[in-house]
C-alpha positions in Angstrom: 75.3 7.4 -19.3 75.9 8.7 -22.7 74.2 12.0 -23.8 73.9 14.0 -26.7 72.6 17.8 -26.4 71.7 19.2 -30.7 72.2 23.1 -30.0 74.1 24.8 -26.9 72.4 28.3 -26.6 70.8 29.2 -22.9 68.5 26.7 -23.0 70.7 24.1 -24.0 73.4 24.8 -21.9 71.0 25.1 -18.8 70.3 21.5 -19.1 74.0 20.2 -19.7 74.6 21.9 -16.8 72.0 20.7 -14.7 72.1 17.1 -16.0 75.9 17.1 -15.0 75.3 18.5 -11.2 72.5 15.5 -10.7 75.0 12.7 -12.0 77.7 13.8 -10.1 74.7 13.7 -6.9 73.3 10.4 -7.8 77.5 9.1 -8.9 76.2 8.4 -12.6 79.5 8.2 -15.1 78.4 10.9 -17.4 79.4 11.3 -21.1 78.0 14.7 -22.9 78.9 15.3 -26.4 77.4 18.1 -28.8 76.5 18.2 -32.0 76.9 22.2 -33.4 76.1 24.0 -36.7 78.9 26.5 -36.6 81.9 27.8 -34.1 80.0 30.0 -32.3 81.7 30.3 -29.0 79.8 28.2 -26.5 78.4 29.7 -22.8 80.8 29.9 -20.2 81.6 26.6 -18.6 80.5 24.7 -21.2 83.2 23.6 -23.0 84.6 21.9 -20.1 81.4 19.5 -19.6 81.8 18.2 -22.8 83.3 15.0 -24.1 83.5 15.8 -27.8 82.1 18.3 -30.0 80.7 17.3 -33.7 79.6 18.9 -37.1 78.4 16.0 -38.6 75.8 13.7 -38.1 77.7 10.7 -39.6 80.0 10.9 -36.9 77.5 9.9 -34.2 77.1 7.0 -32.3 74.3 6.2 -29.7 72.8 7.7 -26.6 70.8 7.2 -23.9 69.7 10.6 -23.5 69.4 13.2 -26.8 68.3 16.9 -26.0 67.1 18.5 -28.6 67.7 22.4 -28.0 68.6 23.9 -31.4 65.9 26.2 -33.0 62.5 25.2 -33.3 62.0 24.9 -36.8 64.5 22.8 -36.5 63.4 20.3 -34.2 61.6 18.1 -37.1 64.7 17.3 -38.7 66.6 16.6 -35.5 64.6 14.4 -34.6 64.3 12.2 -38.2 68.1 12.4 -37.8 68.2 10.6 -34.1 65.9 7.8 -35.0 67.5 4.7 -33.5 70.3 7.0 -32.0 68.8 7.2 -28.9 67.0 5.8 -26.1 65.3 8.8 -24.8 64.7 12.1 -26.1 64.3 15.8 -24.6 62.5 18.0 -26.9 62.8 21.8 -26.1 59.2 23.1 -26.3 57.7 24.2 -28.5 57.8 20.6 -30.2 57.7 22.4 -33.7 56.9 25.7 -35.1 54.0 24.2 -36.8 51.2 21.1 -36.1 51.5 19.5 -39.5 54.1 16.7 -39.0 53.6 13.0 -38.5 54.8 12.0 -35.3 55.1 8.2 -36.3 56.8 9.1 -39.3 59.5 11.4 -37.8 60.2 8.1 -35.5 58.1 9.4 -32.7 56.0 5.9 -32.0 54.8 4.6 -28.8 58.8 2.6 -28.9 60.5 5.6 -28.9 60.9 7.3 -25.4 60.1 11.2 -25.7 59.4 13.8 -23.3 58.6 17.7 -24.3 60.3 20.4 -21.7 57.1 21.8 -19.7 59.0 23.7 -17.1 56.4 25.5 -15.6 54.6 22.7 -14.0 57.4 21.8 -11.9 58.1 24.9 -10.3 56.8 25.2 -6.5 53.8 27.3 -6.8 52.7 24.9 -9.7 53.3 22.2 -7.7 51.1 23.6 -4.5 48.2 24.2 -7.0 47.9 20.8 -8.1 48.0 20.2 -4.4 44.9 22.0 -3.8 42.7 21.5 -7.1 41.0 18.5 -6.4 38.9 20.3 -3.8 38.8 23.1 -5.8 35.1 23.8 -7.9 36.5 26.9 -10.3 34.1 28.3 -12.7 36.4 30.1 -14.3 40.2 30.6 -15.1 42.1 33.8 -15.6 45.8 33.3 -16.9 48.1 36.2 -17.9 51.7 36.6 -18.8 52.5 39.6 -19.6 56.8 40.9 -19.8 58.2 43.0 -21.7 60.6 41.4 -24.4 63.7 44.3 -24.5 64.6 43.0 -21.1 64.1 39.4 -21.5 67.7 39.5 -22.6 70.0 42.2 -20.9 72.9 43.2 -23.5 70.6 41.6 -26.5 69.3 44.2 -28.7 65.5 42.2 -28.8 65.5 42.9 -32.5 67.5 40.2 -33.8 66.7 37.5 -31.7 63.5 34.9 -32.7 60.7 36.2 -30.4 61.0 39.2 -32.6 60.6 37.2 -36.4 57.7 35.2 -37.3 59.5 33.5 -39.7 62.0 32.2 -36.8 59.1 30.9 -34.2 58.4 33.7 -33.0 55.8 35.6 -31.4 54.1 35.0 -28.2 51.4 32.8 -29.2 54.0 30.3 -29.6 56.8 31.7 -27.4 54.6 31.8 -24.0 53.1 28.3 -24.6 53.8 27.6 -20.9 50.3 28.6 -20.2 48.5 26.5 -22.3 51.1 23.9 -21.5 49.8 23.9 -17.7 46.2 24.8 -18.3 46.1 21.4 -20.3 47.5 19.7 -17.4 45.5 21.0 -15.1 42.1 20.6 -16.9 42.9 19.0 -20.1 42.0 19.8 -23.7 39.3 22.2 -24.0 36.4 21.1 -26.2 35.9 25.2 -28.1 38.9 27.9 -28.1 38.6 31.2 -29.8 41.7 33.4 -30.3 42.3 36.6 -32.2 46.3 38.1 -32.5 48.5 40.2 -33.9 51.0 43.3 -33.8 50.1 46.2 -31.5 52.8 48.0 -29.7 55.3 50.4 -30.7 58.0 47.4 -30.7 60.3 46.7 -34.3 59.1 43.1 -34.7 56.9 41.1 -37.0 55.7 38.6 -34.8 52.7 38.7 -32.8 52.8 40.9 -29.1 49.6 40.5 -28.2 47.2 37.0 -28.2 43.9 36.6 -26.1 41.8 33.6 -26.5 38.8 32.2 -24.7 38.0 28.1 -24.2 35.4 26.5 -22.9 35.5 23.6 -20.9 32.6 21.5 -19.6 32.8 22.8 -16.5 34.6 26.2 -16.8 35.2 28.8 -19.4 38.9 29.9 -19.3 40.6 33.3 -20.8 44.8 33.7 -21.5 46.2 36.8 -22.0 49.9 36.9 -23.5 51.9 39.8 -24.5 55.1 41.6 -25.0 54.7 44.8 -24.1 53.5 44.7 -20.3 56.2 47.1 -18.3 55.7 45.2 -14.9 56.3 41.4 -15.3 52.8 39.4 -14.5 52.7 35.9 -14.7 49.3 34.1 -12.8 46.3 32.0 -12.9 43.4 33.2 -10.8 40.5 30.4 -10.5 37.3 32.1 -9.8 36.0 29.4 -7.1 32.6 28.6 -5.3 33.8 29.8 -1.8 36.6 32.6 -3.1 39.2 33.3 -5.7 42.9 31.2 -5.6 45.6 32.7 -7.7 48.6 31.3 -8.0 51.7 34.4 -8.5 54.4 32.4 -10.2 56.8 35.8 -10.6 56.4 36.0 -6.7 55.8 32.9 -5.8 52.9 32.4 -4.1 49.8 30.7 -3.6 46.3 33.0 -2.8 43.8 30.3 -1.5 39.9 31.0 -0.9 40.0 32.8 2.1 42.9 34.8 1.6 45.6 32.5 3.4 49.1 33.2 1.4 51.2 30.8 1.3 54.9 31.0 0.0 57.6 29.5 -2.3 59.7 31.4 -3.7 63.4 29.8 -4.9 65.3 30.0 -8.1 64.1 30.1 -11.4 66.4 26.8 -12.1 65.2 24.9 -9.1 62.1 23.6 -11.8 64.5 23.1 -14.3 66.7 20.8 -11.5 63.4 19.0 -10.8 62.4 18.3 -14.6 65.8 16.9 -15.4 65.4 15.1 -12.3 61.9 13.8 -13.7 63.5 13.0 -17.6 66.6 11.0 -16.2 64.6 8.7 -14.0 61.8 8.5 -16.8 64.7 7.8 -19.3 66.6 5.0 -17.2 63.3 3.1 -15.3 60.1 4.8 -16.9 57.9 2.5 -18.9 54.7 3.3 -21.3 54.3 7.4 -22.6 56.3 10.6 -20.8 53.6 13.1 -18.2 54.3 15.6 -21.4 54.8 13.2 -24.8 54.8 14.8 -28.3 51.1 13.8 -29.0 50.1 15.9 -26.2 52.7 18.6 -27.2 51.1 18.6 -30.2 47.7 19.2 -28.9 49.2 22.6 -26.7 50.7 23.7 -29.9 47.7 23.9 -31.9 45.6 25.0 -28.8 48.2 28.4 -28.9 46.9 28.7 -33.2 43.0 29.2 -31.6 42.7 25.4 -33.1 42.1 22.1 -31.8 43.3 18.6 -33.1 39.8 16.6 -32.1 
């Protein structure tokens, strides 16, 4: 299997090295090559997964797998750039930095194979909600991720990275789009959102800290609160429920149900990541038809985070 990562930052080199430890599991010949915008040096143990390394597009051949990790606002062009390069394609979310591109015309058709990272609905304590939500009757949803960006990156001074520039993608309506990400899975696209933004806290950015938005859906109303300021990392869903309240803690891991059985599963942050690459290379080598996350619905999430929606 041939693969082609565009960009080897964190992200990036997350999924190299996860796609690597699963072929060597399932004995899948692996060839990864990268293409790169400059000679950066790349993560430690990198380097030593890779076939080749490339500067130029023209000296690309084709791949079964693409992942497309570089910077968001780069993604577009990326992707113009890979049509009929590769079989399948792993776009880092967000898709784009914006909701104003033509998927068809960028090459992303019902022929070409395409699935948007989601990795929040394949860690456990997502994966135990879904268990339970069909029995579930919630009137109402309460979601909330709240960190606080100077320690998302120990040894990073959070000013010069993208959260902190609007201009680069950044801010957390855009940056936290794991919540609406899962609250789409979970109960679709909501027919009426309302958000209002901005810049609160004493941090030295430009881009948005703070976004609340209420949407109504035709059984529920739903409210998401995402900032960058909050001192004690929160990151939960409560679903206000005819017999009780069931909140799913994904920064502990654990699953609240009605009557105020806890149940556990905490592992590693990666272990999701493991089980979406898991997901993208068996969707990639025997899926047929659209990915559980394609772009069109990618598309959808990313205009849901602007307060907008594309119905």
């Amino acid at each position: 299997m041939k693969a082609l990562f565009i960009g080897l930052g964190s992200i990036g080199t997350r999924h190299l090295q996860n796609l690597t430890a699963l072929c060597e599991k399932k004995g899948i010949p692996l060839q990864a090559d990268a293409l790169r915008s400059g000679s950066r040096p790349l993560r430690p143990g990198a380097a030593e997964l890779l076939h080749a390394q490339y500067t130029d597009w023209a000296a690309l051949g084709e791949y079964d797998l693409a992942f497309i990790t570089n910077p968001t606002h780069l993604h577009a062009e990326a992707i113009q750039k890979l049509a009929g390069r590769a079989k399948a394609l792993f776009i880092e979310k967000p898709i784009f930095e914006a909701t104003g591109y033509d998927l068809a015309a960028l090459g992303l058709g019902e022929h070409q194979k395409a699935y948007v990272a989601a990795p929040m609905r394949w860690c456990g304590t997502m994966l135990a909600l879904k268990e339970e939500l069909p029995r579930l009757k919630p009137y109402s949803a309460r979601v909330i991720c709240s960190s606080y960006l100077p320690d998302w990156r120990p040894g990073v001074d959070y000013r010069t990275v993208y959260s902190a520039h609007r201009e680069m993608g950044g801010g957390v309506t855009i940056d936290l789009i794991h919540e609406w990400d899962y609250l789409v899975e979970l109960f679709g696209v909501p027919s009426q959102v309302y958000n209002l933004k901005g810049t609160f806290s004493h941090l030295e950015i430009d881009s948005d800290d703070l976004s609340v938005y209420i949407a109504r859906y035709p059984g529920l109303l739903a409210e998401v609160h995402l900032d960058y300021f909050g001192r004690t990392y929160r990151r939960s869903i409560e679903l206000f429920c005819e017999n009780g309240t069931v909140t799913a803690d994904f920064g502990a891991g654990t699953l609240t149900l009605e009557d105020g059985t806890v149940r556990r599963y905490e592992e590693p942050v990666n272990r999701r990541y493991e089980r979406e690459m898991e997901y993208f290379v068996d969707y990639a080598r025997n899926g047929t038809g659209e990915s559980v996350n394609p772009p069109r619905t990618a598309l959808e999430v990313l205009a849901l985070t602007q307060g907008e929606t594309l119905g």
